[in-house]
C-alpha positions in Angstrom: 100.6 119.4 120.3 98.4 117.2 118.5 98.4 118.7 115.5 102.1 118.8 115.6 102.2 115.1 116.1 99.9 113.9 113.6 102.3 115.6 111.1 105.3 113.9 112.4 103.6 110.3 111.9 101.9 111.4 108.9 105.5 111.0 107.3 106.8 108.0 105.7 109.9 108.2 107.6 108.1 107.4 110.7 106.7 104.2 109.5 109.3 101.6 110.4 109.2 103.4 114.0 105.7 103.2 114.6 105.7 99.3 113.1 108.3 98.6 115.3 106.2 100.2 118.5 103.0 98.2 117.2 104.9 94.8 117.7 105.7 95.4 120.8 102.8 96.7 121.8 101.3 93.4 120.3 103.6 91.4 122.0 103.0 92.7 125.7 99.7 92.0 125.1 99.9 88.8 124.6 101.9 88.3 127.7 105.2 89.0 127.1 107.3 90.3 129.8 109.9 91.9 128.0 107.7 93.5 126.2 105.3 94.6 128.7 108.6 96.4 130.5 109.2 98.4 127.3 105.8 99.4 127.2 105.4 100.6 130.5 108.9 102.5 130.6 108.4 104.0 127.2 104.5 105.1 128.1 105.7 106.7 131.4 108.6 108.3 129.9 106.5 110.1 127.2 103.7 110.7 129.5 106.0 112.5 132.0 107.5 114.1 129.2 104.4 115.6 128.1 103.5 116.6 131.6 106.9 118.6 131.9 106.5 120.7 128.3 102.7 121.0 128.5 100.8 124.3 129.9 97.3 122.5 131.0 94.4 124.9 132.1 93.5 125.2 135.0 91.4 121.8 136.5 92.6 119.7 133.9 94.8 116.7 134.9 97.7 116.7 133.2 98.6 113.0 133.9 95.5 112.2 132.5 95.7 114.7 129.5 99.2 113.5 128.9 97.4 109.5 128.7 94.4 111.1 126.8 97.3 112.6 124.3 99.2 109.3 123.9 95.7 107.7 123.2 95.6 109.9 120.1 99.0 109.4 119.0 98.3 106.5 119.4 95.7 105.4 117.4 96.5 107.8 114.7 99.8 106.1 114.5 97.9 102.6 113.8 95.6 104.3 111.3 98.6 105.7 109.5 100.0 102.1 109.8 97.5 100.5 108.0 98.3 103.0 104.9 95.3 105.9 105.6 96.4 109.3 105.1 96.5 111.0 108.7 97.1 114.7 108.2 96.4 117.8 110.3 94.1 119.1 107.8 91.9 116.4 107.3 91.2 116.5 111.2 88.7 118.5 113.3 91.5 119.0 115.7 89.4 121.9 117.5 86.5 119.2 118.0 89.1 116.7 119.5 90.8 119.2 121.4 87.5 119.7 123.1 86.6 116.8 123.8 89.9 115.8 125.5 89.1 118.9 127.8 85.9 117.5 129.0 87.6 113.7 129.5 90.8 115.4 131.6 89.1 117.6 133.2 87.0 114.9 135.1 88.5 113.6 138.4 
């Protein structure tokens, strides 16, 4: 699933979208309560959305994995942002997949 996202922001159709996101983001940090609404509805949406279309292994979380996924869209969506190429094969994705086992698998 990772892979397959990092593809999809690695596009420069996705762009405005993800500037768009970062704003908001921005601006629930700072306190906004608007903002901090669309955040939170938009986070649990893709997080339960993720939960509902993932197979997990066995004693891994999925609400965490689906938070631990988001956390990589996430920041690979701020590094494609800020104009670095992002792609699938320029990522150990094996390495990170790993590692997101060991983080979701802890309870």
């Amino acid at each position: 699933m990772i892979g397959i996202d990092i593809d999809l922001l690695a596009g420069p159709e996705a762009k405005p979208f993800i500037a768009l996101w970062a704003e908001i983001v921005a601006r629930a940090v700072r306190g906004d309560a608007v903002s901090q609404d669309v955040v939170d509805r938009t986070m649990g949406a893709w997080s339960e959305w993720i939960v509902a279309r993932t197979e997990f292994p066995i004693g891994v979380d999925p609400a965490r994995s689906a938070l631990a996924i988001l956390a990589v869209d996430e920041s690979m969506s701020h590094v494609q942002l800020a104009g670095r190429e992002c792609r699938r094969s320029k990522i150990r994705l094996a390495g990170c997949a790993g590692s997101l086992r060991k983080v979701c698998s802890q309870r």
